[in-house]
N, C-alpha and C positions, 0 to 999 in steps of 0.2 A: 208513429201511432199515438194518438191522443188518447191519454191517460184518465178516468174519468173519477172524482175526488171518491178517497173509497170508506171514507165515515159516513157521506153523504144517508144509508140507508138507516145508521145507525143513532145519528142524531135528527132524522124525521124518526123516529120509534121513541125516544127519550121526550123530545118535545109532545109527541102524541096522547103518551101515557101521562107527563106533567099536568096537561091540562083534563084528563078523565080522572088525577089526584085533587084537582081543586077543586073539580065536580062535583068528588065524592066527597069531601072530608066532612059536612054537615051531619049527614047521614049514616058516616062511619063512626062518629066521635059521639054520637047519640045512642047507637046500638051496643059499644064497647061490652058493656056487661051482659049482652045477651047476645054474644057470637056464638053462630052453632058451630059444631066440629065438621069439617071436611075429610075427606077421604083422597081424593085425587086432587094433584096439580096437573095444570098441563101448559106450557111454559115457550111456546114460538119465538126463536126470538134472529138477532141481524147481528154480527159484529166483525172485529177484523183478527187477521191470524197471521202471525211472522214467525218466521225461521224455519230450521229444515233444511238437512244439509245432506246426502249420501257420500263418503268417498271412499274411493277406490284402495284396493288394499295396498298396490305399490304408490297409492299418492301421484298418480302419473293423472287424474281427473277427478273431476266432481260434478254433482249434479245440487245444484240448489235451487230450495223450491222460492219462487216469492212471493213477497206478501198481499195478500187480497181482502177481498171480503167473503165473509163464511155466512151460511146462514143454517139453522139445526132446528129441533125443538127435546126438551125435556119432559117425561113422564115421570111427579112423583107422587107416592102411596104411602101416608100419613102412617107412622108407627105408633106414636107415643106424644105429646104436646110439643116436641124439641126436636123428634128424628124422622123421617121421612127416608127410604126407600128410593132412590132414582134411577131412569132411564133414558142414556141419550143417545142423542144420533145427529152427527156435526158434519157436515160437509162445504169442502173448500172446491172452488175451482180456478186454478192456476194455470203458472206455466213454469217449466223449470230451464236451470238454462246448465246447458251440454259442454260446459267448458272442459275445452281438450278434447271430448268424443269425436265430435265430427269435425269437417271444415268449416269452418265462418263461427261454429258452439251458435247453431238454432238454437229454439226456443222448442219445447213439447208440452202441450198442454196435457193437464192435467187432473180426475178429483183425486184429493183427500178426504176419505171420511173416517169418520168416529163413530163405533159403534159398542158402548159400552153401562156396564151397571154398577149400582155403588150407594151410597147414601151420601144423607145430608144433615147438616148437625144447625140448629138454628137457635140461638143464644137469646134468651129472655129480653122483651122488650113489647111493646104495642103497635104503633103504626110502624116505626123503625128496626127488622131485626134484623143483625147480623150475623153473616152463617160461614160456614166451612163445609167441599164437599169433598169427597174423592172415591174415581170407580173405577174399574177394569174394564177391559174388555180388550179388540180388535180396532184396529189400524186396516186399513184398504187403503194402496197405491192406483190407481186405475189409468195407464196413460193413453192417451186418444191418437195410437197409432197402431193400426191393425196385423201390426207382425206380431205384438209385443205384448203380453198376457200380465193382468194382474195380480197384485201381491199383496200379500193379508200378515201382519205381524201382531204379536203380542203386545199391550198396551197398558198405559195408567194415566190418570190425571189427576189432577189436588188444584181448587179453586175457592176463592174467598169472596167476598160480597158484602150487598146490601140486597134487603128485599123490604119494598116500600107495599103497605096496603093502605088503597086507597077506601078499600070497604072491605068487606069477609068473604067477596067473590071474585075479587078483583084487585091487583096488583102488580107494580114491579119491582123486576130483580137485574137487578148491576151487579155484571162477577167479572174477575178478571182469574184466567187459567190456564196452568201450565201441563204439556200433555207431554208424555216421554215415551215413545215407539224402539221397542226390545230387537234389533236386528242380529239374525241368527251368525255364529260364528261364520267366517270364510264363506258369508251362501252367494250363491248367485240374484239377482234380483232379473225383473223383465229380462226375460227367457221366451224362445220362438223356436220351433219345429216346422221342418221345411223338408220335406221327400226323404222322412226320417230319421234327419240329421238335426242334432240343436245346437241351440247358440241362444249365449245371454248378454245382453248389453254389459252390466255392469258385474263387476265380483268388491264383495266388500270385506272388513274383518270385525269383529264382533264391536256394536257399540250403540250409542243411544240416542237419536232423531228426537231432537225438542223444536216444540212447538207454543207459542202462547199468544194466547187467545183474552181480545176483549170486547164486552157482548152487553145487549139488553133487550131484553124480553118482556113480555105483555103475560099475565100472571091470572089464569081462570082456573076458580075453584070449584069442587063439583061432592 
C-alpha cells in the first residue's frame, strides 16, 4: 500500500497562512494601537498524531494505533486580555494493528476523536504570543468493524505554542500537544452482543493511552 506523505496537508496550511502574514503585516503594524477586542476564536486547523497503545492485562496482545494525520477545529471565548475559554474537537482516522488477536495481526481501521474543554493562557506580546493550554473532556474509540461498539474514556490534554497575528482578525497558531486517555480498571473495550450473548475483543488493566499531537491552524476573529 502506498503510503501518502502525512505533513503534506500541514505544511500547505503553514505556507498558506505565511504568505496571508506578509499580506497583512502593513495594515496590522499601522493599527497596533487601535485593536478592538474580540470575543470569539475559531481555530480549523491540520496536523499529525502518534502514539497510542491498548494492552492486554495478561500481556499476551496489544493493539497499537498509528500515526496519521488529524484534522479538528478550536472554539475560544475571550475572558480577560491573556485567558481565553476553549473548545475542541480532534479527530484522527487510523488504523490499528492486532498483534497476537487474530491470524496474519490485520489492520482495523479506525477514528479517534477528542472532544474536550479547557482554557488558554496567552503570555504578553504583540504580533508574537506565546500560550499554554489544557482541557478535559472525552476520548471516542470508534472501530469500523460492525460487530464491535464504541468506546468513550475519560480525558486531558496540556499544549504549548505560538500564535502569530497577522492583523486583529486574522492569524496563526502552531501548538504541539500531549493528550492522556484514563482507561478504566480491568474494563473490557470493543464489546459485541450476538443472540444475547457478549463478548469483547480486548480486556485491559488500569492505565494511560498517550497521544501527541502537531498542528497548525488558520486563526479568525469575531
Amino acid at each position: 500500500m502506498q503510503m501518502k506523505n502525512p505533513l503534506t496537508p500541514t505544511v500547505a496550511l503553514v505556507f498558506t497562512i505565511m504568505a496571508l502574514l506578509s499580506y497583512s503585516a502593513p495594515s496590522s503594524a499601522q493599527g497596533q494601537n487601535q485593536e478592538k477586542p474580540f470575543k470569539f476564536e475559531i481555530t480549523p486547523y491540520a496536523g499529525y498524531r502518534m502514539g497510542g497503545q491498548f494492552e492486554e492485562d495478561n500481556g499476551s496482545a496489544e493493539f497499537e494505533l498509528r500515526d496519521s494525520n488529524a484534522l479538528g477545529i478550536m472554539l475560544n471565548i475571550r475572558a480577560n486580555p491573556n485567558g481565553q475559554y476553549e473548545l475542541l474537537i480532534g479527530q484522527q482516522d487510523t488504523k490499528v494493528d492486532t498483534q497476537g488477536l487474530f491470524p496474519g495481526d490485520p489492520l482495523i481501521d479506525m477514528d479517534v476523536s477528542y472532544y474536550q474543554f479547557g482554557g488558554m493562557y496567552l503570555f504578553d506580546g504583540d504580533r508574537v504570543r506565546p500560550f499554554i493550554a489544557m482541557t478535559f473532556g472525552v476520548t471516542n474509540f470508534d472501530p469500523h468493524v460492525s460487530e464491535f461498539s464504541s468506546e468513550n474514556f475519560f480525558s486531558t490534554s496540556f499544549g504549548g505554542g505560538v500564535q502569530l497575528n497577522a492583523s486583529e482578525r486574522f492569524g496563526l497558531r502552531l501548538e504541539g500537544r500531549v493528550y492522556g486517555t484514563f482507561l478504566e480498571d480491568d474494563s473490557s473495550i470493543f464489546c459485541q452482543s450476538i443472540g444475547g450473548a457478549g463478548s469483547c475483543l480486548i480486556q485491559v488493566d488500569a492505565t494511560v493511552l498517550t497521544q501527541w499531537e502537531a498542528r497548525a491552524g488558520v486563526v479568525f476573529r469575531f
